[in-house]
TITI-677614 format. One record per atom (N, C-alpha, C, O, CB): residue in three letters; x, y, z. Coordinates in steps of 0.2 Angstrom, whole numbers, padded with zeros to 4 digits, always signed. Atoms other than C-alpha are relative to their C-alpha. Glycine has a CB too. Layout:
N
alaXYZ;...
! end
This chain:
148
unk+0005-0004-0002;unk+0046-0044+0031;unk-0007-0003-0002;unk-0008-0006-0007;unk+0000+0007-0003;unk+0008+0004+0001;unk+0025-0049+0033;unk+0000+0005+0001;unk+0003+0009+0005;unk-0004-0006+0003;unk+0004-0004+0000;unk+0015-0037+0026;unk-0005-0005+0001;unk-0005-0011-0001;unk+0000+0005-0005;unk+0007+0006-0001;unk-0004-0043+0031;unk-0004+0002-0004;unk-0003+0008-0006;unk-0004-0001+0007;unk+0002-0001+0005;unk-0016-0045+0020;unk-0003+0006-0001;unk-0005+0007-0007;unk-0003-0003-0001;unk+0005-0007-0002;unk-0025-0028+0024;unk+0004+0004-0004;unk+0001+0007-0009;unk-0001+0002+0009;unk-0002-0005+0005;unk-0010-0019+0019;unk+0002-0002-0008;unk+0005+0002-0013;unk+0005+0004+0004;unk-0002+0002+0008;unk-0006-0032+0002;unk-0009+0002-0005;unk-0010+0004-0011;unk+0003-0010+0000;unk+0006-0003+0004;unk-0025-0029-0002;unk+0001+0008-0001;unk+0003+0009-0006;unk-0007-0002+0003;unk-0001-0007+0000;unk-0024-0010+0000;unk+0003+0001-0005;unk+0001+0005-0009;unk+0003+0002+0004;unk-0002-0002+0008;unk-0010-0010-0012;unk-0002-0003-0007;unk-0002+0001-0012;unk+0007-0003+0000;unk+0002+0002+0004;unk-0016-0020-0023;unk-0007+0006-0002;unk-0007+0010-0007;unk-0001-0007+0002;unk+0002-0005+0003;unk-0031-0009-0024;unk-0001+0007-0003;unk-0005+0009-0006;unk-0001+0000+0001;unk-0003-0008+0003;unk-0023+0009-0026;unk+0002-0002-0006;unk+0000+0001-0011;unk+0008+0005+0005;unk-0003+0003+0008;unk-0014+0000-0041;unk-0005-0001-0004;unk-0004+0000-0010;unk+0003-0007+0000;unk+0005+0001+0005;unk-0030-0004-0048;unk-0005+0006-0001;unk-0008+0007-0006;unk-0003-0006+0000;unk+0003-0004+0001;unk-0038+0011-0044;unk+0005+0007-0005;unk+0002+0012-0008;unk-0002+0002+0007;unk-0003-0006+0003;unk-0023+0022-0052;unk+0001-0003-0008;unk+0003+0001-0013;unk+0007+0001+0005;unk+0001+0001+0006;unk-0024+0010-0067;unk-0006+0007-0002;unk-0004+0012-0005;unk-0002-0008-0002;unk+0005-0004+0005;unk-0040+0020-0072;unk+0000+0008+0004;unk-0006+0011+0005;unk-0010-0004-0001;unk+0003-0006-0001;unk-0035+0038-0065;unk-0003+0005-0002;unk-0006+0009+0001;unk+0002+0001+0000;unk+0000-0006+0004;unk-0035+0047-0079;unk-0006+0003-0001;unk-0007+0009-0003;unk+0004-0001-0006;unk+0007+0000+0002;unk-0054+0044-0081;unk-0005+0002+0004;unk-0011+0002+0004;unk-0002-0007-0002;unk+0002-0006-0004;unk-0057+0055-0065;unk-0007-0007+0000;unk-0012-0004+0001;unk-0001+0012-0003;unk+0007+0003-0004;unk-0072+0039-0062;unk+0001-0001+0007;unk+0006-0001+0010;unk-0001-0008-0002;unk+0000+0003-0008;unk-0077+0034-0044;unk+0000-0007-0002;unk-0001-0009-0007;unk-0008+0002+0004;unk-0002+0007+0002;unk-0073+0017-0043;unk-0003-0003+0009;unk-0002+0000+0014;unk+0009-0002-0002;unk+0001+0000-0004;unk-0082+0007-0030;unk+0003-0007+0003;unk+0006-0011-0001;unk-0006+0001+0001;unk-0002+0004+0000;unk-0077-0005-0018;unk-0003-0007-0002;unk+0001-0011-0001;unk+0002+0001+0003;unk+0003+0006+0002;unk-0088-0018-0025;unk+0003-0003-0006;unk+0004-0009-0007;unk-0007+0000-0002;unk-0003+0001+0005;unk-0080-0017-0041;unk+0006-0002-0002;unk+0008-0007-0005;unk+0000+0005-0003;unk-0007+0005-0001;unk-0062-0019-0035;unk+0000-0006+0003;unk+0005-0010+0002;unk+0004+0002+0003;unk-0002+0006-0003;unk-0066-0033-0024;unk-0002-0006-0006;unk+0002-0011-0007;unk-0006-0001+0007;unk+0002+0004+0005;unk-0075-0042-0040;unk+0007-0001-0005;unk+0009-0007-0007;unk-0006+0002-0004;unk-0006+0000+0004;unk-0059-0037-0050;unk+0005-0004+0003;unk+0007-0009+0001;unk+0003+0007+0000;unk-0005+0005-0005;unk-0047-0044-0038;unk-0001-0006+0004;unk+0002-0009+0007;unk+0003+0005+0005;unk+0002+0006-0005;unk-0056-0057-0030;unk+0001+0000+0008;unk+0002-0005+0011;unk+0005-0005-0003;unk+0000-0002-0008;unk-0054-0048-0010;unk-0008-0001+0003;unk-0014-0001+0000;unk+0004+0010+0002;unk+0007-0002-0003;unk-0068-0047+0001;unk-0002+0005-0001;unk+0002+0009-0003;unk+0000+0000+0006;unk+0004-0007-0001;unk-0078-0033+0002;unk+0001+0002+0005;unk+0003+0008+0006;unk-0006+0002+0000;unk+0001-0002-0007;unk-0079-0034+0020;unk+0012+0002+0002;unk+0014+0007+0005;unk-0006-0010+0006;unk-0008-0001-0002;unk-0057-0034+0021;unk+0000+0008-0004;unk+0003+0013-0002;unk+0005-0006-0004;unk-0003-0009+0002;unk-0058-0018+0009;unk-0003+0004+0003;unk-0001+0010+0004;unk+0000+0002-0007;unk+0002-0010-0003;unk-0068-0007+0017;unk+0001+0003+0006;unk+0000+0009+0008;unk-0008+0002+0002;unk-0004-0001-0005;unk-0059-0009+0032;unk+0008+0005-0003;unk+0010+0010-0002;unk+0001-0009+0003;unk-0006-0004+0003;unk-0043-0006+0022;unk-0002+0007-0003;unk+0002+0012-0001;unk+0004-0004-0005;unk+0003-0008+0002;unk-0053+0011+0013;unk+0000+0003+0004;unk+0003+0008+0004;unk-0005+0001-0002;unk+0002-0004-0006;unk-0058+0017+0030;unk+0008+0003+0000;unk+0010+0009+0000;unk-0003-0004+0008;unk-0006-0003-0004;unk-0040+0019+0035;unk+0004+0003-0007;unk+0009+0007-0006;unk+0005-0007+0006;unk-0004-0005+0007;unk-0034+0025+0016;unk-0004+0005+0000;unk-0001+0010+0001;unk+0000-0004-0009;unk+0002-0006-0001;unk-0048+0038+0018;unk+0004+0006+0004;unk+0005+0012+0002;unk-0005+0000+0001;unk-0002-0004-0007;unk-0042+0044+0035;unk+0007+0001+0000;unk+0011+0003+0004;unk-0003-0005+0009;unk-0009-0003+0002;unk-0024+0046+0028;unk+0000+0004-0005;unk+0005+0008-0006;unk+0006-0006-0003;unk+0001-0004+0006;unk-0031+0054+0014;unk+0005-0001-0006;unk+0009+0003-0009;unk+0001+0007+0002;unk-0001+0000+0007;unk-0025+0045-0001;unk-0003-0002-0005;unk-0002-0003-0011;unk+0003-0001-0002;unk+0007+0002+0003;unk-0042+0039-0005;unk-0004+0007+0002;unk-0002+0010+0007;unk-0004-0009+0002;unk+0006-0003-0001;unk-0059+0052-0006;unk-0004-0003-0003;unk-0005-0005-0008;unk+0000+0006-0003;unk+0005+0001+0002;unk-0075+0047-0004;unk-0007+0005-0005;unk-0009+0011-0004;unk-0002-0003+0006;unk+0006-0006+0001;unk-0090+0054-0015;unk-0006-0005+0001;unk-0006-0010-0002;unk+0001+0005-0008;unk+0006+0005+0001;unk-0108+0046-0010;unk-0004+0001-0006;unk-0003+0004-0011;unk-0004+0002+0006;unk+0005-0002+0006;unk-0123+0044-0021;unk+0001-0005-0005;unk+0006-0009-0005;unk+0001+0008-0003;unk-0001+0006+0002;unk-0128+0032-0035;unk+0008+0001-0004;unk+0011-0004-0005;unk-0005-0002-0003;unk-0005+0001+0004;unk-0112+0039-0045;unk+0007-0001+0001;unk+0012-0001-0002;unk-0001+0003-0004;unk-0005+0001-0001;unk-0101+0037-0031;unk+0006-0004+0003;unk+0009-0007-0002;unk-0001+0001+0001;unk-0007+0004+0001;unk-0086+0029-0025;unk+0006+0001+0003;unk+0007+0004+0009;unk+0002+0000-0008;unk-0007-0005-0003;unk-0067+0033-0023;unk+0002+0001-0003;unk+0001-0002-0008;unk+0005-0002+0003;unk-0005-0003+0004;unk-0054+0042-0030;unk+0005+0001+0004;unk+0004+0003+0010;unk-0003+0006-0004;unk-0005+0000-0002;unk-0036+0043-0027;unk+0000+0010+0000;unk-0001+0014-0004;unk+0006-0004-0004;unk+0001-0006-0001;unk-0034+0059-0018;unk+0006+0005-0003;unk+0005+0011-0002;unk-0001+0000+0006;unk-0004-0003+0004;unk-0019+0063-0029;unk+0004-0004-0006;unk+0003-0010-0006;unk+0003+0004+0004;unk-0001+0003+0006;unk-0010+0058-0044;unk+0005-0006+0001;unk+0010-0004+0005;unk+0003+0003-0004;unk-0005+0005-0003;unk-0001+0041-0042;unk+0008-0001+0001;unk+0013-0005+0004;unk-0002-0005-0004;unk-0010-0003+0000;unk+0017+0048-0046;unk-0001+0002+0006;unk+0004+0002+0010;unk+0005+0007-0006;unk-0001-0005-0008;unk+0012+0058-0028;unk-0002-0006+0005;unk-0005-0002+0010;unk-0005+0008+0000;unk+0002+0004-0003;unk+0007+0042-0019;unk+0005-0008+0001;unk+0005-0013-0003;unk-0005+0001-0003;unk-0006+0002+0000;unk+0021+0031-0012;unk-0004-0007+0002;unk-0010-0008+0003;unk+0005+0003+0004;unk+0004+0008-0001;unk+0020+0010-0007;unk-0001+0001+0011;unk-0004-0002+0015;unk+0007-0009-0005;unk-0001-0002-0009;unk+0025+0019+0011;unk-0005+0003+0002;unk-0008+0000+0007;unk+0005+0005+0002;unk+0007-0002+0000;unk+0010+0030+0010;unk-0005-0005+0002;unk-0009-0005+0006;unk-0002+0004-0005;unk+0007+0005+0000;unk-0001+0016+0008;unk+0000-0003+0005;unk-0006-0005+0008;unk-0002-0004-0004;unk+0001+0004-0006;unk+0007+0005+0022;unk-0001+0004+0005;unk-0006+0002+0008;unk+0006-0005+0002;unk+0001-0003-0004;unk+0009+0018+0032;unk-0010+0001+0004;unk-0012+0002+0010;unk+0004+0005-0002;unk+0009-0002-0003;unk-0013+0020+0033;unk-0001-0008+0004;unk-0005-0008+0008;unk-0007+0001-0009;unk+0004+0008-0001;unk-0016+0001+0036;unk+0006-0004+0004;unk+0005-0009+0008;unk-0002-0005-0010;unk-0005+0009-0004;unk+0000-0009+0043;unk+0002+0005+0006;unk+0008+0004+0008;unk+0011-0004-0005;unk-0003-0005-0007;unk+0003+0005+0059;unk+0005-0005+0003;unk+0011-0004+0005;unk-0006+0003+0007;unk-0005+0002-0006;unk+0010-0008+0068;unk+0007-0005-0003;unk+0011-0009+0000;unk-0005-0005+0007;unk-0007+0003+0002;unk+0025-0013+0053;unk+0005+0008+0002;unk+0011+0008+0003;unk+0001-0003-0009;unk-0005-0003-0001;unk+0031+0004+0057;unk+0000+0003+0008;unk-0002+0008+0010;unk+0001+0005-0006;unk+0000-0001-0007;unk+0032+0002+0076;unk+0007+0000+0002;unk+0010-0001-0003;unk-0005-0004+0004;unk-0005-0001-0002;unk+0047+0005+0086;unk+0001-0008+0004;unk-0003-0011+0008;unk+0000+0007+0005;unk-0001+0009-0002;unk+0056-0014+0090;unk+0000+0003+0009;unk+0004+0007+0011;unk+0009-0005-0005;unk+0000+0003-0008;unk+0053-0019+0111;unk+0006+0002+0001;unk+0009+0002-0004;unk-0001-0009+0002;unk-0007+0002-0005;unk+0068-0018+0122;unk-0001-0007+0000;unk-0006-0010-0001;unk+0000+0004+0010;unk-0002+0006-0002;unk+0076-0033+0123;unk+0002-0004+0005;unk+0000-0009+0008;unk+0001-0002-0002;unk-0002+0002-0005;unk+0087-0034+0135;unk+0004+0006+0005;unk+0009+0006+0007;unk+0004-0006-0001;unk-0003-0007-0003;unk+0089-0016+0142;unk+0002-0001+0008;unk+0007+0002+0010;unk-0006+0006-0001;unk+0000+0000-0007;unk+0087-0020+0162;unk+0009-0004+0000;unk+0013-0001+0001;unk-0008-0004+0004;unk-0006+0004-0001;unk+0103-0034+0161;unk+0007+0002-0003;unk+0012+0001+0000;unk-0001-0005-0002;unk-0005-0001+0005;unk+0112-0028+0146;unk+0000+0004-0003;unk+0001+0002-0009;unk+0002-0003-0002;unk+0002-0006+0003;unk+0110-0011+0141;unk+0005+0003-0005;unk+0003+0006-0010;unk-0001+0005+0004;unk-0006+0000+0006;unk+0126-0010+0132;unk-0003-0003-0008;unk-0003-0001-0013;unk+0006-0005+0003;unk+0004+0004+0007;unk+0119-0025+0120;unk-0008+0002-0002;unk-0011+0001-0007;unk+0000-0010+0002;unk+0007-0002+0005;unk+0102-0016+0118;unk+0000+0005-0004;unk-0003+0005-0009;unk-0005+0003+0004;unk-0002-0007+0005;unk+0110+0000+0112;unk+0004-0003-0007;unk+0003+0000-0012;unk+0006+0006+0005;unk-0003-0001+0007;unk+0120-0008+0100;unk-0006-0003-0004;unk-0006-0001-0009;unk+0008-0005-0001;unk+0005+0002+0004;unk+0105-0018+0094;unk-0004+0006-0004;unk-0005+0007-0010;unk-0004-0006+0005;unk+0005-0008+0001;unk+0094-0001+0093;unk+0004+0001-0008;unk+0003+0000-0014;unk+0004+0009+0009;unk-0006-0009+0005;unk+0108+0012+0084;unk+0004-0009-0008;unk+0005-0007-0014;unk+0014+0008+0012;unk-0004+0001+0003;unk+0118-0004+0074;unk-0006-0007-0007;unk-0004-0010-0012;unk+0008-0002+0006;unk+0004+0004+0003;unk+0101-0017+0068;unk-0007+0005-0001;unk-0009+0007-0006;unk-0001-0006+0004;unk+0010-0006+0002;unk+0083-0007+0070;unk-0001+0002-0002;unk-0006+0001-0005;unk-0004+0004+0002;unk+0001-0007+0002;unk+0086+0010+0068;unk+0003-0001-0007;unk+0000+0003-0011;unk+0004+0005+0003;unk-0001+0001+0006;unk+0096+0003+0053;unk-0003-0002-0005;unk-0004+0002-0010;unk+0003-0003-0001;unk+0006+0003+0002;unk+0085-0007+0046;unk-0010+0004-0001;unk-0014+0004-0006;unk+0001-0006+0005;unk+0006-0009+0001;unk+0070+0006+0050;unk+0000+0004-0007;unk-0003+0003-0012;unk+0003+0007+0004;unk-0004-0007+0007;unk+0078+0019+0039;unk-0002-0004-0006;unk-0007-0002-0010;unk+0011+0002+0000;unk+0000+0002+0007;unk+0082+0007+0026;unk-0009-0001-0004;unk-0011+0002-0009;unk+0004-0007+0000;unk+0006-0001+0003;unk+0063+0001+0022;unk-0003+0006-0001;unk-0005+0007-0007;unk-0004-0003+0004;unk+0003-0006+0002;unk+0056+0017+0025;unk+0003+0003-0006;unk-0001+0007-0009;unk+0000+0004+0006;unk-0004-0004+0005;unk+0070+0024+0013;unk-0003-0002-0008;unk-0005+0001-0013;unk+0011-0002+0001;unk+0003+0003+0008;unk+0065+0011-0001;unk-0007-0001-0002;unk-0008-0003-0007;unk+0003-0006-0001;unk+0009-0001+0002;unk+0045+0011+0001;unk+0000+0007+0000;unk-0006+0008-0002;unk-0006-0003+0006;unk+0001-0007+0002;unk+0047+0030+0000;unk+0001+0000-0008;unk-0002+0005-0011;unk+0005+0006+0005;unk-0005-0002+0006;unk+0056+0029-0017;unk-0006-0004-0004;unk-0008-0001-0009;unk+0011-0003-0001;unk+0004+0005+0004;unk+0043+0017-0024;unk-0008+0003-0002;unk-0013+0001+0000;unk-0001-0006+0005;unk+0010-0003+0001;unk+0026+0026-0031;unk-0004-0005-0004;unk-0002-0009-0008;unk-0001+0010-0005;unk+0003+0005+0005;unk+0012+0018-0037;unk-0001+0000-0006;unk-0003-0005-0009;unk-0004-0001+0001;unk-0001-0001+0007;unk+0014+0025-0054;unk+0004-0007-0002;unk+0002-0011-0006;unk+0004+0006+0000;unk-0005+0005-0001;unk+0029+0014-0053;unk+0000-0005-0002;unk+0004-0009-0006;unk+0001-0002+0004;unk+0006+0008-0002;unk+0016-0001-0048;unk-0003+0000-0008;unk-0003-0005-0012;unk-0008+0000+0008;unk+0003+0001+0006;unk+0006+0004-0062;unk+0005-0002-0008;unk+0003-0006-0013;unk-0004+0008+0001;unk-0007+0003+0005;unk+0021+0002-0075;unk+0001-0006-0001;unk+0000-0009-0007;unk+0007+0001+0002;unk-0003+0006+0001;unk+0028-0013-0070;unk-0008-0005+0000;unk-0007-0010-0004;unk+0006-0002+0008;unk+0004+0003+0000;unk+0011-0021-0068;unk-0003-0001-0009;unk-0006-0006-0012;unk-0005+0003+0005;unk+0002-0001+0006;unk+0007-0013-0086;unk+0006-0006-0003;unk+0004-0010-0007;unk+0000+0008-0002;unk-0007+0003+0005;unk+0026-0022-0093;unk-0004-0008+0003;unk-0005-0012-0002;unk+0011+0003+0005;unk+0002+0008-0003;unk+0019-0040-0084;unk-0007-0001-0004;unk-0007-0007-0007;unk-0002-0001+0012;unk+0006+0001+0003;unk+0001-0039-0093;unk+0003-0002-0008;unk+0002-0007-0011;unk-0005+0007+0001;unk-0002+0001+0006;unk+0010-0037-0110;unk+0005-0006+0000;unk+0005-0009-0006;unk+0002+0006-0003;unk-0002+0008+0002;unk+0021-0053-0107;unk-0004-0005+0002;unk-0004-0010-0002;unk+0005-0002+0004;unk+0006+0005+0000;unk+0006-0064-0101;unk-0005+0000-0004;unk-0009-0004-0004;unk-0004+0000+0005;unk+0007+0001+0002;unk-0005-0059-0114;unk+0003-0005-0007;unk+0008-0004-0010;unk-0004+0008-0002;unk-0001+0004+0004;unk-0006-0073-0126;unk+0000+0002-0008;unk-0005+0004-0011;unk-0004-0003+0001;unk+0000-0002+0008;unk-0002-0071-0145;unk-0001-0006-0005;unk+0002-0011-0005;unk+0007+0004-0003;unk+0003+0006+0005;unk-0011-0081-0158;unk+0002+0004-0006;unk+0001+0010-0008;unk-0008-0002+0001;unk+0000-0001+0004;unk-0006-0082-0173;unk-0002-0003-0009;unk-0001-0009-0010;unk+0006+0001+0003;unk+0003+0004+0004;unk-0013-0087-0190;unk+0002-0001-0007;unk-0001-0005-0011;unk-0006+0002+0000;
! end
């Protein structure tokens, strides 16, 4: 599976916006792009379309910013592709329906629709809480220990 960058930055940003939930700040996107090293001009494309799904809120002004529009246990890695990648969860082309409609249907009901289900089944189960965890468990093995 290629996710594009639109929707790996995206994730990457809800993850860092849900590291500092708890602290109800606005976070802008200048901040994350310097954090993460993305563009600006890529994230505000990806925000538009996290707003317009509603799991980012904007607030303007100088102390504004974004905020996840709910708690990152209630915010899935599906939710997020779903705003930004529309066209990974598109319905696969006919392939060979006019010649061999037999072999399209088994491809449909026995590969697609299978395969469908399953992503959707297992980016549903995945919150970013989750992200925020495992990202937390990976910081405390890279961080260097000195000792004297």
């Amino acid at each position: 599976m290629r996710i594009s960058a639109k929707g790996r930055y995206a994730l990457a940003s809800v993850i860092s916006m849900a590291q500092q939930y708890d602290s109800r700040e606005c976070i802008t996107i200048i901040s994350i792009a310097e954090k993460l090293g993305i563009s600006k001009i890529y994230l505000e494309q990806a925000f538009s379309l996290l707003k317009r799904s509603k799991i980012v809120i904007s607030t303007k002004g100088a102390q504004g910013g974004y905020q996840l529009s709910r708690a990152p246990e209630h915010i899935t890695v599906l939710d997020v592709l779903l705003a930004v990648e529309a066209s990974l969860f598109e319905q696969t082309q006919n392939t060979v329906l006019e010649r061999a409609p037999e072999i399209e249907k088994a491809l449909k009901l026995s590969v697609f629709d299978v395969l469908d289900t399953s992503v959707r089944k297992i980016l549903n189960t995945i919150t970013i809480a989750d992200l925020v965890s495992e990202t937390e468990k990976h910081k405390k093995e890279s961080a260097i220990m000195f000792y004297i």
